[in-house]
matplotlib code that plots the C-alpha trace (Angstrom):
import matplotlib.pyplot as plt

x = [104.1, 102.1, 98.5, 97.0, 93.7, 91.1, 92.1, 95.3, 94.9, 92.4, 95.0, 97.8, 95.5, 94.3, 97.8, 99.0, 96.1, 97.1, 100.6, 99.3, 97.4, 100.5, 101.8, 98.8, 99.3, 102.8, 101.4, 99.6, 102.5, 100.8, 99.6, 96.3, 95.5, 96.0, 94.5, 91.4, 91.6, 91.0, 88.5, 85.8, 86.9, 85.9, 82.9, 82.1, 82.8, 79.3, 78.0, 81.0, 80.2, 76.5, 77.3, 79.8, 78.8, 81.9, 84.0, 80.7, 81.2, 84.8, 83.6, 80.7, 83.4, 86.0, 83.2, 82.3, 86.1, 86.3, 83.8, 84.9, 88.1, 87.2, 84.1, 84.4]
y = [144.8, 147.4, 147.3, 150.9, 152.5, 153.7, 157.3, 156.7, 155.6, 158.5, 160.6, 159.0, 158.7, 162.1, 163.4, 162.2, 163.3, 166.6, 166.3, 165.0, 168.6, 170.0, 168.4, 169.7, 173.1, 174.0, 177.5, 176.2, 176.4, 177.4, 174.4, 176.2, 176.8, 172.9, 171.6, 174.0, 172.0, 169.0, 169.6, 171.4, 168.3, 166.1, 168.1, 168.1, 164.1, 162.7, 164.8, 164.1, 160.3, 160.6, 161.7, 159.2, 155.6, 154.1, 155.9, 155.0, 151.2, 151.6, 153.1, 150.2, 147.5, 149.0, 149.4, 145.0, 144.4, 146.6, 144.6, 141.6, 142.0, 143.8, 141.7, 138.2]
z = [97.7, 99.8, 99.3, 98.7, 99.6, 97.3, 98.4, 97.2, 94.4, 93.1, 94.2, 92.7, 89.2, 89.8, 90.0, 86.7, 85.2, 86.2, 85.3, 81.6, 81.1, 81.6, 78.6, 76.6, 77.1, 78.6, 79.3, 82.1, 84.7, 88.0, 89.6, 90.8, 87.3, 86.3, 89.2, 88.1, 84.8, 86.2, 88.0, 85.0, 83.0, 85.7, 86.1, 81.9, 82.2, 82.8, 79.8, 77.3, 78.4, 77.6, 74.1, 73.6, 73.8, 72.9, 75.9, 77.7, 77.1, 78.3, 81.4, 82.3, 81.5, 83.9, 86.4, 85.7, 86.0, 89.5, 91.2, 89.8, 91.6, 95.0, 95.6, 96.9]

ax = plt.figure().add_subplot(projection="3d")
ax.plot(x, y, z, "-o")
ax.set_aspect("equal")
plt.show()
């Protein structure tokens, strides 16, 4: 099994996220327009986090399980 980078995987997982919007709203065929999308909700994140403490939890116990795994 090939072993992939950080990089890649962001850009795998950024890629589906991308191709998910276009499920949301099918009007949203140019991929310039999607990929602008993306990037205000990434930017909106921390604040919806903030405001959201159950999404927030999720967040800190993926960030526990990470390190978990990558450090020795």
């Amino acid at each position: 099994m090939k072993s992939l980078t950080a990089l890649q995987v962001v850009s795998e997982e950024l890629e589906k996220f991308i191709n998910y919007l276009k499920t949301v709203d099918a009007e949203l065929l140019e991929q310039q327009e999607v990929t602008l999308l993306a990037a205000v909700l990434l930017e909106q994140l921390p604040t919806v986090l903030q405001s959201n403490p159950d999404p927030l939890k999720y967040v800190q116990q993926s960030d526990y399980r990470i390190k978990q795994k990558m450090r020795p």
